[in-house]
C-alpha positions as CSV (number, residue, x, y, z in Angstrom):
1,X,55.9,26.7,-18.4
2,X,53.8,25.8,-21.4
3,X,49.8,25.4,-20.5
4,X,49.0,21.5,-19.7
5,X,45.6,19.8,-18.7
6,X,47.2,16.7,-17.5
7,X,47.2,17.2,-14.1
8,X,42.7,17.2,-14.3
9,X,42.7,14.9,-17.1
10,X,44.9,12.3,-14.8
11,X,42.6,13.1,-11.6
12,X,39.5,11.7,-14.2
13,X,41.5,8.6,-15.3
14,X,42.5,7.5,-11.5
15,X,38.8,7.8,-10.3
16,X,38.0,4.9,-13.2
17,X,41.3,3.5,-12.0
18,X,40.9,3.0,-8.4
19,X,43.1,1.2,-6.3
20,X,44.9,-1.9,-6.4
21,X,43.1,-4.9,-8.2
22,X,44.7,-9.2,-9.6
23,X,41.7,-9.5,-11.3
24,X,42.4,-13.5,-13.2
25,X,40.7,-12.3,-16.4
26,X,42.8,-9.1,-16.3
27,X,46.0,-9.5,-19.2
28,X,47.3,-6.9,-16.9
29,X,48.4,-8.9,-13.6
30,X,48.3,-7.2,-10.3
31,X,47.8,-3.3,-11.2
32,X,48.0,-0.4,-8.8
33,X,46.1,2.7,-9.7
34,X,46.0,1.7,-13.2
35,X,49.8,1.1,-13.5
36,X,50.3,-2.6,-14.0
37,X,52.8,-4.8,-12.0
38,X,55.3,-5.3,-15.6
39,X,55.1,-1.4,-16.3
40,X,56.4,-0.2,-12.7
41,X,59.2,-3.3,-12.5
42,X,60.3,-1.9,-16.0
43,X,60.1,1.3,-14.3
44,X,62.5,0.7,-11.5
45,X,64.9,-1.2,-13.5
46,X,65.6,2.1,-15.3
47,X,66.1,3.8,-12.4
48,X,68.8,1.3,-11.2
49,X,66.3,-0.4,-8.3
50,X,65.1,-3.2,-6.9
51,X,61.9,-4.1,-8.2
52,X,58.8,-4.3,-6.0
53,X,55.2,-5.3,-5.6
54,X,53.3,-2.2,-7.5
55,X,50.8,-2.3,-4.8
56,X,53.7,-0.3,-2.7
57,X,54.2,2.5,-5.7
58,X,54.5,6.1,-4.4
59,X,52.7,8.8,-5.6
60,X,56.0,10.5,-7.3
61,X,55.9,7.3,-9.3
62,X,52.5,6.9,-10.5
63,X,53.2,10.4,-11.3
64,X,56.0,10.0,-13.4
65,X,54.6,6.7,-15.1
66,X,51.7,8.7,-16.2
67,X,53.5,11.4,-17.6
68,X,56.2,9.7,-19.6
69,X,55.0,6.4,-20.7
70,X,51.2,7.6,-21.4
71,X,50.9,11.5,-21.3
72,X,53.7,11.9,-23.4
73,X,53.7,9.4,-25.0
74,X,50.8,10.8,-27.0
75,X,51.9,14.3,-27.2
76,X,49.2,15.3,-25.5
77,X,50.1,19.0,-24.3
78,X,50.0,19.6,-27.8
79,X,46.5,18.3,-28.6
80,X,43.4,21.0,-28.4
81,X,42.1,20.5,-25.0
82,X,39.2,17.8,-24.4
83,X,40.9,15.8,-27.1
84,X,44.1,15.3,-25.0
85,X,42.1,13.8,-22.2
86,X,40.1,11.3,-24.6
87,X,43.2,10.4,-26.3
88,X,45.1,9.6,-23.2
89,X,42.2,7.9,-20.9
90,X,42.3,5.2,-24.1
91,X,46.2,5.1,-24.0
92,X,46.1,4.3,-20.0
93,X,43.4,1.5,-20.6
94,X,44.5,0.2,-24.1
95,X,48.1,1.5,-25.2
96,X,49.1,4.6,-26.2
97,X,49.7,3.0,-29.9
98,X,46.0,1.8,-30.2
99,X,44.4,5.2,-28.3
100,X,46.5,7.2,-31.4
101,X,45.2,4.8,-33.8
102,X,41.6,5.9,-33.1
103,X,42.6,9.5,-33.2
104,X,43.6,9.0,-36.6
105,X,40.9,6.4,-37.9
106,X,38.3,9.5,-36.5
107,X,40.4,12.1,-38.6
108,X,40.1,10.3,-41.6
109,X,43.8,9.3,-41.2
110,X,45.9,6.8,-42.3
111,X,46.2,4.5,-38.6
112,X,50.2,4.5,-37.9
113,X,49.7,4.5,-34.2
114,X,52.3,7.2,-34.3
115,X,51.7,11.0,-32.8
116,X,53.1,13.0,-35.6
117,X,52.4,16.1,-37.4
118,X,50.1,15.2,-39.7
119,X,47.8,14.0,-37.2
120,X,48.2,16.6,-34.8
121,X,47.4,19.4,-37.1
122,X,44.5,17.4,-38.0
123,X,43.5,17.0,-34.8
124,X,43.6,20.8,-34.2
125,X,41.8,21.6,-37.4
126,X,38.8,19.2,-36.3
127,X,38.8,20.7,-32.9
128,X,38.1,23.7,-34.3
129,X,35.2,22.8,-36.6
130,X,33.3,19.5,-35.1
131,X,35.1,18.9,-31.6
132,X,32.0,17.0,-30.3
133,X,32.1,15.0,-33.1
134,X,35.7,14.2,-33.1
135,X,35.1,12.8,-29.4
136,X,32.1,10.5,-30.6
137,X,33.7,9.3,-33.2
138,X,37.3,8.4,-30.8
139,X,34.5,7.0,-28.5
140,X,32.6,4.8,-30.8
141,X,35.6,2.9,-32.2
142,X,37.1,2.4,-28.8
143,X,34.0,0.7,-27.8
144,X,33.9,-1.1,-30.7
145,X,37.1,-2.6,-30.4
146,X,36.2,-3.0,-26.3
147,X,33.2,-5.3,-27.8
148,X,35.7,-7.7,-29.7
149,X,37.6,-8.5,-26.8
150,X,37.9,-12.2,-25.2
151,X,37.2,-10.0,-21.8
152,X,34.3,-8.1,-22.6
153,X,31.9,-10.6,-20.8
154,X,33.9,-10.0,-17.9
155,X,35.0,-6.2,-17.7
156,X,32.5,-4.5,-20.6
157,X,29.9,-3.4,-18.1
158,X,32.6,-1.4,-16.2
159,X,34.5,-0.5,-19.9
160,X,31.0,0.8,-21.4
161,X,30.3,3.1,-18.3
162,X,34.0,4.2,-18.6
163,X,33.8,5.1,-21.9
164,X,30.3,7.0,-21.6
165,X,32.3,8.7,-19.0
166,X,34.6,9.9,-21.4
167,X,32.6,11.3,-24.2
168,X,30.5,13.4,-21.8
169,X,33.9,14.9,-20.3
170,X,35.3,14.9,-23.8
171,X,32.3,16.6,-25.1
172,X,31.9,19.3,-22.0
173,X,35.4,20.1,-22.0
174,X,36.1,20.5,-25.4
175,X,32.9,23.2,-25.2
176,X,34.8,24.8,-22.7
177,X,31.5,24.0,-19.9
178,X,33.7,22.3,-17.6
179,X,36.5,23.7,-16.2
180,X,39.8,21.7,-16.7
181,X,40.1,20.9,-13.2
182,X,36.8,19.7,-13.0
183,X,36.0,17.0,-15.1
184,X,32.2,15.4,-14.5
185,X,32.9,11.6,-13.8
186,X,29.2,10.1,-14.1
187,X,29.7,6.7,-12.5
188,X,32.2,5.9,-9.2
189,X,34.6,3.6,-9.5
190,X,33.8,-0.1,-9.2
191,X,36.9,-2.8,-8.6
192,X,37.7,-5.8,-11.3
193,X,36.4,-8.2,-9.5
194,X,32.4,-6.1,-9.4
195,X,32.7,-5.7,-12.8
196,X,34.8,-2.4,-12.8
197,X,36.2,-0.3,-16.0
198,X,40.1,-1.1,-14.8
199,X,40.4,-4.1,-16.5
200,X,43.3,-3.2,-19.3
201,X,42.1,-4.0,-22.9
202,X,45.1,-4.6,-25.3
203,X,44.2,-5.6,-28.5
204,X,45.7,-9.1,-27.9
205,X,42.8,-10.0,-26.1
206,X,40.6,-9.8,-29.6
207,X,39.0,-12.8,-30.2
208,X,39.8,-14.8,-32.9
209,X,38.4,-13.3,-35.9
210,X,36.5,-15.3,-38.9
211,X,38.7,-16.3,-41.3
212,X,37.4,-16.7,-44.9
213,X,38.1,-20.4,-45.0
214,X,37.4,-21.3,-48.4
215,X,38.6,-24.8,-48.7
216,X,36.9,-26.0,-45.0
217,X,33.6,-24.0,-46.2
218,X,33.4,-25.3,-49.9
219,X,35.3,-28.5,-48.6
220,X,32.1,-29.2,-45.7
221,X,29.5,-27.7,-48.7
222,X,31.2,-29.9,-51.6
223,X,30.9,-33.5,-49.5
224,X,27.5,-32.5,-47.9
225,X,26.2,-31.7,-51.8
226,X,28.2,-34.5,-53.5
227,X,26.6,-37.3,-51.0
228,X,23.4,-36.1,-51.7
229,X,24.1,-35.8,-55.6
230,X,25.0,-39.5,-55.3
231,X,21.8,-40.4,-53.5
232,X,19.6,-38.5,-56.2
233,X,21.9,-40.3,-58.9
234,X,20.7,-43.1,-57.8
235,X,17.4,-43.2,-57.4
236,X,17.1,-40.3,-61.1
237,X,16.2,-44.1,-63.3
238,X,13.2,-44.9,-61.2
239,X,11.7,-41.1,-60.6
240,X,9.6,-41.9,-63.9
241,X,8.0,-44.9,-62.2
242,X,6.9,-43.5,-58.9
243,X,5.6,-40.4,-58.0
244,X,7.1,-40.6,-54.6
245,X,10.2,-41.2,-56.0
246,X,10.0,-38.6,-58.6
247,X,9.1,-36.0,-55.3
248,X,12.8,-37.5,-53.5
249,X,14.4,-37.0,-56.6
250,X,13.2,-33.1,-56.5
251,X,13.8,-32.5,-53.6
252,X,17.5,-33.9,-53.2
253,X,18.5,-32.4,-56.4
254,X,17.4,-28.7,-54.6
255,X,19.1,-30.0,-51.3
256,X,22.3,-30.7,-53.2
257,X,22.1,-26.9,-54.7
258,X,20.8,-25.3,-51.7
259,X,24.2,-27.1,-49.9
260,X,26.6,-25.7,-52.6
261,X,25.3,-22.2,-52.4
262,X,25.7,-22.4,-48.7
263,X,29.3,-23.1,-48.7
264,X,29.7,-20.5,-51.4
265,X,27.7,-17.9,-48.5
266,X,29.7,-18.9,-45.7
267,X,33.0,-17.9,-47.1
268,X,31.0,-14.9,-48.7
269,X,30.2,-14.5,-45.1
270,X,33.6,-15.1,-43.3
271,X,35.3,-12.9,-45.5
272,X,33.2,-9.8,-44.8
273,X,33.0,-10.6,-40.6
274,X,37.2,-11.2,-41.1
275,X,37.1,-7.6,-42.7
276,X,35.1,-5.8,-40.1
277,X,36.6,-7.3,-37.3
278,X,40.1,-6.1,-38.7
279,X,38.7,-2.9,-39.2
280,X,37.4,-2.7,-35.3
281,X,40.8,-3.8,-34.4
282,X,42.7,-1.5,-36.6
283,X,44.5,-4.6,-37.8
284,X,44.5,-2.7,-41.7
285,X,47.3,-1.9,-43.4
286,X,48.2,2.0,-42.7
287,X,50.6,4.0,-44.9
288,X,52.1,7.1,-43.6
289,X,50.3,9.6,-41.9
290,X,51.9,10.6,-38.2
């Protein structure tokens, strides 16, 4: 039987796992051991039986799960060692899809959410030359895209202690300081409801990113500055007469321009946040690379 770490790799994700949580801010629902309640029903419907509450899984089933809808789902026997356990600790808490998609964004690669060739010779390649840096870089745009979610405020103490987790692991394994079968975890396991790193974190639960509204930004800009164009309009014949005036007249005419360029910065501004917030989320278009 070919050599396979994901017997160690999926005794490090259960310990961020833990047991059986319904957290209300959770998109997962009631999850046992990190399988959620839709997953397992799915699960035994395949199987031909009656679904159950996933809090009564067996350990022959969490097994299974693991290995074919997450494990294998990323090819991960065939990814240089250290890597595969990064990669699949991401697809467990996010989606195998989005875990793949910062393999690739790391590599330089087009982000397909697909486990193909391409991207697994690349991986090998980089493991080979800057492993360490491979794992940061995973590391860094998970967290990233973490950050951007609706549930951060609720689960991103656990998530960032989770993820730290994982580059240190990533990073001694991948040096070959740690044997396979035992991977440093830094921090114990702490439940949803403390705070914990078992919250899951699809990319559905991004907030709303900026859009680059041009008509509402110009639109709120344009009336603000045409009012007080109007009101400068008007008083412009007596400026010559008063002083006083004269200063009004001065100072609407720089409030009018001062309101323009600000709607013209706004959508300047809402563009470029829209931008890197699809790049966190790895919303970009991706040609082929698998």
């Amino acid at each position: 039987m070919a050599k396979t770490s994901f017997a160690p790799a999926l005794t490090a994700v259960l310990r961020h796992e833990g047991g059986y949580s319904n957290h209300p801010d959770d998109p997962g629902g009631p999850t046992m051991k990190g399988i959620i309640q839709r997953v397992y029903d799915g699960y035994r419907r395949g199987k031909g039986l009656a679904v159950r509450p996933v809090r009564e899984i067996e350990e022959e089933e969490l097994q299974e799960i693991y290995r074919r809808q997450y494990w294998d789902a990323i090819r991960a026997d065939e990814l240089p060692e250290g890597i595969d356990y990064v990669v699949f600790d991401g697809a467990v808490n996010s989606g195998p899809g989005q875990s793949v998609k910062w393999l690739q964004r790391a590599l330089g690669l087009p982000a397909d959410a697909e486990m193909g060739a391409v991207t697994l010779a690349a991986a090998r390649a980089a493991a080979e030359t800057a492993p360490a840096r491979l794992v940061d870089d995973i590391c860094d745009r998970r967290l990233a895209m973490l950050k951007a979610l609706r549930t951060w405020p609720v689960f991103g103490r656990g998530w960032g202690r989770r993820v730290e987790d994982v580059r240190k692991a990533g990073k001694a394994w991948v040096a070959g300081s740690a044997p396979a079968r035992r991977i440093p975890v830094l921090e114990s396991h702490r439940t949803a409801a403390q705070g914990g790193a078992s919250g899951k974190a699809p990319v559905a639960s991004a907030r709303a990113a900026p859009r680059p509204q041009a008509g509402a930004g110009a639109a709120a800009g344009g009336i603000a500055a045409s009012a007080v164009s109007e009101a400068a309009r008007q008083i412009a014949p007596h400026a010559q007469a008063s002083s006083t005036l004269a200063l009004v007249f001065t100072g609407l005419t720089l409030l009018g321009l001062a309101l323009t360029l600000g709607g013209i910065a706004y959508v300047w501004w809402s563009a470029r946040a829209g931008a890197r917030r699809a790049a966190i989320l790895d919303l970009l278009p991706a040609g082929p690379a698998s």
